[in-house]
N, C-alpha and C positions, 0 to 999 in steps of 0.2 A: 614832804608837805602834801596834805591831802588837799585835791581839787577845791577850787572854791566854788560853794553852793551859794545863789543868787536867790537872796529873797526880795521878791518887789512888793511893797505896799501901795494900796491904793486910797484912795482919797472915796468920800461919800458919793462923788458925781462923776467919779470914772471906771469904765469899764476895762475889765483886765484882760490882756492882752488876749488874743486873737490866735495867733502863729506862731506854733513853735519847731524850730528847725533841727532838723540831723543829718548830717554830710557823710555818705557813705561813701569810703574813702579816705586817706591820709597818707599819698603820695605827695609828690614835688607839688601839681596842680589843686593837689585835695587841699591840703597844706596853707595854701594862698586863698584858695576859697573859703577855706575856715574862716583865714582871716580876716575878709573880707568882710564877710556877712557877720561876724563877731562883734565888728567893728561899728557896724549899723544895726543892730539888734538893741545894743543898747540906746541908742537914740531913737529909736520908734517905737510906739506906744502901742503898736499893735503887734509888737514882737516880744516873747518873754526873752529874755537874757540870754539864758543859758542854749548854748549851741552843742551839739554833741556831735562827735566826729568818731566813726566807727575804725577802728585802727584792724588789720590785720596783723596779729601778735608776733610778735620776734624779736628775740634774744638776742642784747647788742653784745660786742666783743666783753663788754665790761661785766656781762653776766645778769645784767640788768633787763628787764622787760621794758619794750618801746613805749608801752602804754603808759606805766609808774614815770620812766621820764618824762613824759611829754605832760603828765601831769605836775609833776615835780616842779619840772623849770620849765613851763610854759613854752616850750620849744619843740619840734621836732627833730631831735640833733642827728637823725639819719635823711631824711630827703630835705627837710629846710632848716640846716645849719645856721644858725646867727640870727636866726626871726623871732621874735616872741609873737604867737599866735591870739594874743588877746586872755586877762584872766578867765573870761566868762566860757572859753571853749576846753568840753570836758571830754576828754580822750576815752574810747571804751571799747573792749575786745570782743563780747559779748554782742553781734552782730542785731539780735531780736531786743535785746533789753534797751540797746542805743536806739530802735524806732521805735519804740513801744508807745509813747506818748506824740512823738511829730506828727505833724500835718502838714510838713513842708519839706520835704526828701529830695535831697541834693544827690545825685549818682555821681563821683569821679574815680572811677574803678579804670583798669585796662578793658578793654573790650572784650577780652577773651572769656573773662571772666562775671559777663552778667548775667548769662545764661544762669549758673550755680547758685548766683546772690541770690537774684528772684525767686527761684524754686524755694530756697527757706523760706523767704519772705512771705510766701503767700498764706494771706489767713493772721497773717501777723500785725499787719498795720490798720490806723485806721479807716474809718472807712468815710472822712472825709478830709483824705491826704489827694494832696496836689506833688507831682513829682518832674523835677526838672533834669534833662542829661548835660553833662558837659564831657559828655565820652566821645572821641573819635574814632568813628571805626563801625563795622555792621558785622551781621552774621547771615552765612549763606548756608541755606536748607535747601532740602528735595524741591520746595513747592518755588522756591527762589530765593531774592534780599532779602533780609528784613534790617532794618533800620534799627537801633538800639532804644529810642526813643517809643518804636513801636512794641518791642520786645516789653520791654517797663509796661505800657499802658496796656498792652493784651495777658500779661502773666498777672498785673497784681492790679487789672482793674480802676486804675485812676487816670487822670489826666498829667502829660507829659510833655511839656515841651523842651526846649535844650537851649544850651548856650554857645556861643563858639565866636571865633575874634582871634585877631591879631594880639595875641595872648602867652607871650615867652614868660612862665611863672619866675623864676629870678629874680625877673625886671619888675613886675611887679611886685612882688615880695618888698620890695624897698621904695617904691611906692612913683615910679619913673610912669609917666602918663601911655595909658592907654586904652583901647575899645572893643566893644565887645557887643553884638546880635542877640537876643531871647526871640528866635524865632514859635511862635504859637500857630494852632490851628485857628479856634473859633472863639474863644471870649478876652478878649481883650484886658479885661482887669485884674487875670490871673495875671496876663501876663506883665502887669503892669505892676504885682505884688512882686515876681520875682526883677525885674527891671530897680523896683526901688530897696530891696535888700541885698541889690549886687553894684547899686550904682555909688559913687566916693567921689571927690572932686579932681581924683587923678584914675578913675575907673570909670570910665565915661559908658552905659549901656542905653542903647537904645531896643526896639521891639519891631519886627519884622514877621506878618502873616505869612510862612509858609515855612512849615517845620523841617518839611525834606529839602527841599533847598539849601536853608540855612545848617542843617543836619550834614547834607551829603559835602558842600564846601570843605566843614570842617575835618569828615573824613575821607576825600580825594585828594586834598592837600598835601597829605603825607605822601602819598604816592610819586605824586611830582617833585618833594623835598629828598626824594632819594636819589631822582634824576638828577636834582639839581648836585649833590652831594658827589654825585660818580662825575659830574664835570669837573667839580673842584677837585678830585682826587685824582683827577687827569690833568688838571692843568691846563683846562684849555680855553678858560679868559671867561672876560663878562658878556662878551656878547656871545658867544654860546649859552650860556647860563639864561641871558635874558629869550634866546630865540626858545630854550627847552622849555621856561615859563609861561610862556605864550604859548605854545601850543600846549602846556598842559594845563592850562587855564581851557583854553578851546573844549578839551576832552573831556575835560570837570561837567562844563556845563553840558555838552553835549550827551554824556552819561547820565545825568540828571535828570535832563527833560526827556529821554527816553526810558528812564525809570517810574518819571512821574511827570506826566503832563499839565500837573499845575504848579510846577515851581518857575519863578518868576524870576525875569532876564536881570533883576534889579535889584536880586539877591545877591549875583555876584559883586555888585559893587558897595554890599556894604563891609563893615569890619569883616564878620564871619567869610569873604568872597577873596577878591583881591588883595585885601589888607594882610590877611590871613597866608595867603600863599607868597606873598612876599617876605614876611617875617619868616617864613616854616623856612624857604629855602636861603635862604640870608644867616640864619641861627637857628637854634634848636635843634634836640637829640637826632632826628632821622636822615638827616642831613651830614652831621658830623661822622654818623658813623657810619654811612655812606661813602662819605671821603675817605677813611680806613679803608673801606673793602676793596673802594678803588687803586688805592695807594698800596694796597698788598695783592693787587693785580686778580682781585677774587680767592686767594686761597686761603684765607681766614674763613669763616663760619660768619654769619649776624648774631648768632647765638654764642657765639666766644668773643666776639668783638662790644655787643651789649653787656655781656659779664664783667668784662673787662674795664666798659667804659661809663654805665650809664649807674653803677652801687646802684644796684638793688630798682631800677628804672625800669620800666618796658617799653622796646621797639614798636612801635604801633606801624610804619611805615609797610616793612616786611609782609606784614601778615594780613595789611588790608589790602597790598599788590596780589597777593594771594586769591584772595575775594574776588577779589575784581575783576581776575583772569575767570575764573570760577563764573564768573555770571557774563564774561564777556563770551566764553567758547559754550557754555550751554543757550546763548542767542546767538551763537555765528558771528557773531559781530567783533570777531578778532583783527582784522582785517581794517575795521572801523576805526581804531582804536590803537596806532603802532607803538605811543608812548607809553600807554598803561603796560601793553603787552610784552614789550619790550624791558620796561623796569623788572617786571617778573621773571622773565626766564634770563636777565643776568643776576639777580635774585636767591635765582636754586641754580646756576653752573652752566644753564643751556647754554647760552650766550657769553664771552666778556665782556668788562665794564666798559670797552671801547666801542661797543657796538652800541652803546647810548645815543649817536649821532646817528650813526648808517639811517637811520629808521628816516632823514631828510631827506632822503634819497627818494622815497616811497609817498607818494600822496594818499589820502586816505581813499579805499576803494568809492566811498560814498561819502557825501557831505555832510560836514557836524556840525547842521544847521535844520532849524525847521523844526525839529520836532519828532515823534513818532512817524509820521505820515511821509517823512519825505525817505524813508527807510524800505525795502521792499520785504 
């Protein structure tokens, strides 16, 4: 069955739609945001129909291409199994040809990989596209962080903001209630166009001014969903689990306002903050297979354990403990910081998974409080 093509007519006294969307991306989370925003495209008048979801191509066992499927039977029968994504979402391998027309650019890519998307992208899109991340995770240069959301808006030139929430794709998938932050910089009505193309009656979003905040939550989370992961695979109860939480909530924010002195205390408390880190470490990928690594006492791989466990998934947890060591020991600020530091070097082998606790033993040299200035 060939895609179905959406023609809208209009009336003498209406104006034709405004926004048209393409989701780069078609993971587990790509998957769910398709259908999301699928789902409400056709009920808004200032959305055309058709939603295009950029698919990264491969050959299922049956010899068939992911894309022709997922056009076929309206499904993604490799990361979202049993979900019909909406008629109006048109599957495409073709990376440039899927933006070509949007002015609405959804990124849910792994993080690793947006450095590469961009570099095509550039010169490609329009040049009154608006672009939102729901990527977890950052990339670390010579000059420092960067933020993924920044990486977008300085490679291709548009405005960025991101999304992030207490957001186990699954769960929503079948449409079990939850929430979710559109953290913006400065105009509010963007943010307010992607707030009501993302919001459902059981996808509940709200809009939050301060991108890194609501950014950085979403990708420190993981971090701490690994710790919590190496308790469970040690067995060593809820109130460990919850002390590890807390202090990696502490370190979150603490990390934050010392990356960026205007993200706000109040950030943590919405979905994208708190909400977020209790779901990561309760359920979802980084956590679970955390508990493997733990449970095989470190001598599995993450890299054989994700193979194994996540089809075709990626680790985000791993490789943003990476980072974050990365930008902790080029400010000295190791020391600062025992839990992030600690999840990393049991990680790559330095450490075992048992050494997730020791680190209570140790107070932090300095306070993870105040802000820049209370730091020497």
């Amino acid at each position: 069955m060939a895609p179905v093509n959406n023609i809208v007519q209009y009336n003498n006294n209406e104006h034709p739609p405004t926004f048209k969307v393409t989701v780069v991306g078609s993971g587990n989370w790509g998957s769910v945001a398709s259908k999301l925003i699928a789902s409400n495209t056709l009920k808004l008048s200032s959305f055309h129909d058709e939603v295009k979801m950029w698919v990264f191509e491969e050959t299922l066992p049956s010899g068939e291409k992911l894309t022709d499927v997922i056009n076929d039977t309206n499904e993604n029968v490799k990361y979202l199994p049993g979900i019909k994504l909406g008629r109006n979402v048109v599957a495409d391998p073709d990376l440039e040809n899927a933006v070509r027309d949007a002015n609405m650019l959804v990124f849910v890519t792994p993080h690793q990989f947006m450095e590469g998307i961009c570099k095509k992208l550039i010169g490609k899109i329009r040049s009154d596209s608006q672009a939102i991340s729901l990527i977890k995770g950052m990339e670390v240069k010579k000059e420092g962080p960067c933020m993924i959301s920044t990486l977008i808006s300085q490679q291709l030139g548009v405005n960025c903001c991101v999304l992030m929430g207490a957001n186990i794709a699954n769960e929503i998938a079948v449409e079990k209630f939850s929430e979710a932050t559109v953290g913006y910089r400065g105009n509010r009505e963007i943010a307010e166009n992607w707030v009501q193309l993302f919001s459902t009656p059981y996808f509940m979003v709200s809009a939050c001014q301060d991108v890194e905040g609501v950014e950085l939550c979403g990708t420190l989370k993981n971090v701490v969903a690994i710790a919590a992961g190496f308790v469970d695979g040690l067995d060593m109860g809820n109130n460990t689990k919850a002390a590890i939480m807390r202090i990696g909530l502490r370190e979150m924010k603490a990390f934050s306002k010392l990356l960026f002195s205007s993200v706000k205390d109040s950030t943590f408390f919405e979905s994208c903050g708190v909400a977020d880190l209790i779901t990561t470490c309760l359920g979802g990928r980084n956590r679970k297979c955390a508990e493997a690594f733990a449970k095989n006492g470190g001598k599995r791989s993450f890299d054989e354990l994700e193979a194994e466990m996540l089809q075709g998934q990626k680790l985000q947890g791993v490789s943003t403990a990476k980072e974050v060591y990365e930008v902790l020991k080029h400010k000295g600020w190791l020391e600062m910081f025992p839990l992030f530091t600690t999840v990393h070097e049991i990680c790559t082998g330095r450490l075992p998974p048992t050494s997730i606790v020791e680190y209570s033993e140790h107070t932090p040299k300095f306070p993870l409080v105040g802000g820049p200035t209370a730091f020497p």
